[in-house]
N, C-alpha and C positions, 0 to 999 in steps of 0.2 A: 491715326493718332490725333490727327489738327480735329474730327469730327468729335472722337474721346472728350476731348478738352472742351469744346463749347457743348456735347452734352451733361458733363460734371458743373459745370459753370450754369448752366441753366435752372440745372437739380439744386443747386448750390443759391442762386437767386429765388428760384419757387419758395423754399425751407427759409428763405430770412422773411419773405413777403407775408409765411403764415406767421411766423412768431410776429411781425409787426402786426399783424390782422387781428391775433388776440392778442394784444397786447392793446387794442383799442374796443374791447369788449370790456366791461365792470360787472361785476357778478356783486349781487349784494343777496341774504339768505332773509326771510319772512316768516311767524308763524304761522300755519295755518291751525286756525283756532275752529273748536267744533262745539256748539253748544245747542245742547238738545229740550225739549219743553214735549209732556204731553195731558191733552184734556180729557175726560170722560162725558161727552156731551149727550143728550136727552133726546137724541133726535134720529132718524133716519139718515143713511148716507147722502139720498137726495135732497133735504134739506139744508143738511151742513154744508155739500158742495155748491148748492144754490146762494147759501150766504157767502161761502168763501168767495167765488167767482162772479155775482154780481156785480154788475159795472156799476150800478147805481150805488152800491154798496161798502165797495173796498174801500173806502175812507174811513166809514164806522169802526172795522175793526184794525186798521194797518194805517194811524194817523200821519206816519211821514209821504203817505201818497199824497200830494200839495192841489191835486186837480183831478177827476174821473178820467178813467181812458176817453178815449175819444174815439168815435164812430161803431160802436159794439155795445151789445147789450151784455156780454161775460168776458173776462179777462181770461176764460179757459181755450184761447184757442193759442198757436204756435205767432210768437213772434210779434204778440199784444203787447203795448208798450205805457207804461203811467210813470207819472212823473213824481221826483218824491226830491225830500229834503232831509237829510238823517241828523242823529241825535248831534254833530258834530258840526252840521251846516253843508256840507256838501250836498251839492243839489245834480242831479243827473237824471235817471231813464233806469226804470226796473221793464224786466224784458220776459216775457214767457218764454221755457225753454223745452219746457217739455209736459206735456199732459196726457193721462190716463184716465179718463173722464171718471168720477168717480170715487177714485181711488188713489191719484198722484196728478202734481202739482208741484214743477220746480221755478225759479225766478232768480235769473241774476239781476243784482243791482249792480250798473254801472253809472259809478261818478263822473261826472264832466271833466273833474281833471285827471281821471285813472291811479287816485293815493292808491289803491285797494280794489281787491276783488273779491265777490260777495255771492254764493246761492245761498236759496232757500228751497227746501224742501218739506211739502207739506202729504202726507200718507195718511188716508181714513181706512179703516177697519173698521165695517160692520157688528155687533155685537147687541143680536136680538133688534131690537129698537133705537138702540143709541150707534152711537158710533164715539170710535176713540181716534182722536186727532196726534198726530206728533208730528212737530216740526223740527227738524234740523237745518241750523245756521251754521256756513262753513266762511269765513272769511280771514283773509290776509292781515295780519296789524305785525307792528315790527316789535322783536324781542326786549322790548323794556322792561324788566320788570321793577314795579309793580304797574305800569302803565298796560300793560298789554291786561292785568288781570282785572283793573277798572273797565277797559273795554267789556271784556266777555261778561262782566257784572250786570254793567249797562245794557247790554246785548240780552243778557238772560230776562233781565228783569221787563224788558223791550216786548220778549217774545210770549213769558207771562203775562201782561196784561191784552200782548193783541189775540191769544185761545179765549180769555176771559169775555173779551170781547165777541170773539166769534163767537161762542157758547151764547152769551147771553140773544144774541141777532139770531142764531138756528132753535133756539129754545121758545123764540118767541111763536104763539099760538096767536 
């Protein structure tokens, strides 16, 4: 019986230590926003991936990178790191996360003080001579509206001018 008793009592302290355990966790909920852009560019896949991933390059078309990678001549490889400053001043480390030489191209941007989380996803499709770009931005911003929809605004219009960009750099003869 006396063993009964201080295994109920143990079972009995376990069950209060988890309610205090979450009860020091904070749950807070984020949108995750998704905003998509695509180019029709004049060039072969080799070219366009040439301008996307040139180190000497990525500034031309993606202005919040604040400095070239460093030590590499392409951004296309795993775990290539540039340094950027976005539209809202946070400054951090965009990260290659993933590549498919060619053909795929993703990049998290992480902020130095972790507001938000950010990829990017950029997918060529050969098509005769040209190739068609599309980028998908997925990031975190919190439910305000109308704040969260000036974000994605800003974002889209972000993502339009840096295809335009790239276009114009893969276009060049």
């Amino acid at each position: 019986m006396r063993s009964t008793l201080v295994l109920l009592i143990l079972v009995c302290l376990a069950a209060a230590a988890t309610v205090v355990a979450a009860d020091n966790v904070s749950v807070s909920k984020m949108a995750l926003v998704t905003v998509d852009g695509t180019i029709d560019i004049s060039a072969p896949p080799a070219a366009v991936w040439a301008a996307l991933t040139d180190a000497d390059k990525v500034q031309s078309w993606c202005p919040m990178w604040t400095q070239p990678p460093v030590g590499a001549k392409s951004i296309a490889t795993m775990g290539a790191t540039v340094a950027f400053k976005d539209e809202y001043g946070n400054t951090g480390k965009s990260v290659v996360i993933y590549v498919d030489s060619m053909k795929e191209l993703r990049i998290a941007h992480v902020p130095d003080n972790g507001s938000y989380v950010c990829q990017v996803k950029f997918l060529l499709e050969g098509k005769g001579g040209a190739t068609v770009v599309k980028v998908t931005e997925q990031y975190s911003d919190a439910m305000d509206v109308p704040t969260d929809r000036d974000t994605a605004l800003t974002t889209k219009n972000g993502i339009a001018k840096s295809l335009a960009d790239l276009k114009a750099m893969a276009e060049k003869k």
